[in-house]
C-alpha positions in Angstrom: 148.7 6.9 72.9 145.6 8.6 72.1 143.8 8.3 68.4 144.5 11.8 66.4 142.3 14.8 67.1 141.3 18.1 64.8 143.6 19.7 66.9 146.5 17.9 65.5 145.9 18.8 62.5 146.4 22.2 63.5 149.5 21.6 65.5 151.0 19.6 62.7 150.2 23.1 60.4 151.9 25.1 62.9 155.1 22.6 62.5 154.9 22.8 58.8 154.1 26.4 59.0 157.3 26.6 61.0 159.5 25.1 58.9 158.2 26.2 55.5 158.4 22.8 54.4 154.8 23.0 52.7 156.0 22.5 49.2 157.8 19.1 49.9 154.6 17.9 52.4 152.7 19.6 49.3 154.5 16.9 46.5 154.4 14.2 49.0 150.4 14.1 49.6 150.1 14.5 45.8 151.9 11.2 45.7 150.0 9.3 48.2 146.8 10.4 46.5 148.1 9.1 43.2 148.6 5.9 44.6 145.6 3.1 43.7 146.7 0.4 46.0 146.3 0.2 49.3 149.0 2.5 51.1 151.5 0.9 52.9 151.4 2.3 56.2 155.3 1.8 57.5 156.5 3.3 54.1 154.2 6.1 54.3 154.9 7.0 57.9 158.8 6.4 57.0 158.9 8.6 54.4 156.3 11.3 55.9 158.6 11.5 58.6 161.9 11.9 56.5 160.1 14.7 54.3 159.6 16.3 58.0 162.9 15.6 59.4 165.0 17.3 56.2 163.2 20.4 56.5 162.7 20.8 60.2 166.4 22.3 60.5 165.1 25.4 62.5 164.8 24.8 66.4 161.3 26.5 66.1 160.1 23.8 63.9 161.6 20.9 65.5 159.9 21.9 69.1 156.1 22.4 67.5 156.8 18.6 65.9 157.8 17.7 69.5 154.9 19.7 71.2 152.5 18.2 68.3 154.0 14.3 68.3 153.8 14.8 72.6 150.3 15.8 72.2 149.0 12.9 70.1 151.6 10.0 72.4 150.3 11.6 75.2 154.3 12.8 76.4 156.0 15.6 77.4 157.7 17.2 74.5 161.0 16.8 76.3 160.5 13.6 76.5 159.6 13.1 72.5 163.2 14.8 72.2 165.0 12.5 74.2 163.8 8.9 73.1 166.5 7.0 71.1 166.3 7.5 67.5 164.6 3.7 67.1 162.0 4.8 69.2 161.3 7.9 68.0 160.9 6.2 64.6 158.4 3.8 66.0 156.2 6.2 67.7 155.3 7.2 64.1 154.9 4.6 62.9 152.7 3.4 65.4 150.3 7.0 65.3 150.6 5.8 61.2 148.9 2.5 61.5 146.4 4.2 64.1 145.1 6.9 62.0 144.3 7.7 58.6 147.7 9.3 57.7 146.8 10.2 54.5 143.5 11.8 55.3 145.3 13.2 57.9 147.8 15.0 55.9 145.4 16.0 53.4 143.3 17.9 56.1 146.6 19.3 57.2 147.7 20.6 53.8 143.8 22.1 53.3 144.6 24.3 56.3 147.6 25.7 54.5 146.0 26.7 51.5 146.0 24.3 48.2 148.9 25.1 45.3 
């Protein structure tokens, strides 16, 4: 697995893009900036990936987050789509605690414009 790139940030815009699930990413960075502890990184990339999963119902949006998540884990995107659901899981969770999630987020959500 490779560290997170600018270009991912513009993948992970075209996923969110995609599945017009900007509002809900929108609320959820607005909580993680809210936050004055330290973030914890499991619960963050958990529930990053939950806000993701309930609005990527179109098939166009679920294959840019498998293009995008392929990119970073250095996989084919066939091959993000067909790891067991544990795995899947844990690949975010492991590109969480590598990267600066919440940076990375808020970079994405610049992209798409602010609210």
């Amino acid at each position: 697995m490779r560290k997170i790139i600018t270009a991912d940030v513009f993948a992970f815009a075209r996923v969110i893009k995609a599945s017009g699930m900007r509002e809900q990413l929108t609320a959820f960075i607005r909580k993680l900036a809210a936050q004055d502890k330290e973030l914890d990184v499991e619960a963050v990339g958990y529930e990053g990936l939950l806000v993701m999963i309930e609005a990527l119902a179109e098939r166009k949006a679920e294959n840019a987050l498998y293009e995008a998540l392929g990119s970073i884990a250095e996989m084919k995107p066939s091959d993000i789509q067909n790891l067991p659901p544990a795995e899947f899981f844990k690949l975010f969770k492991d590109i969480s605690e590598e990267n600066d999630i919440k940076a990375f987020f808020g970079y994405v959500s610049g992209i798409l414009g602010k609210s």
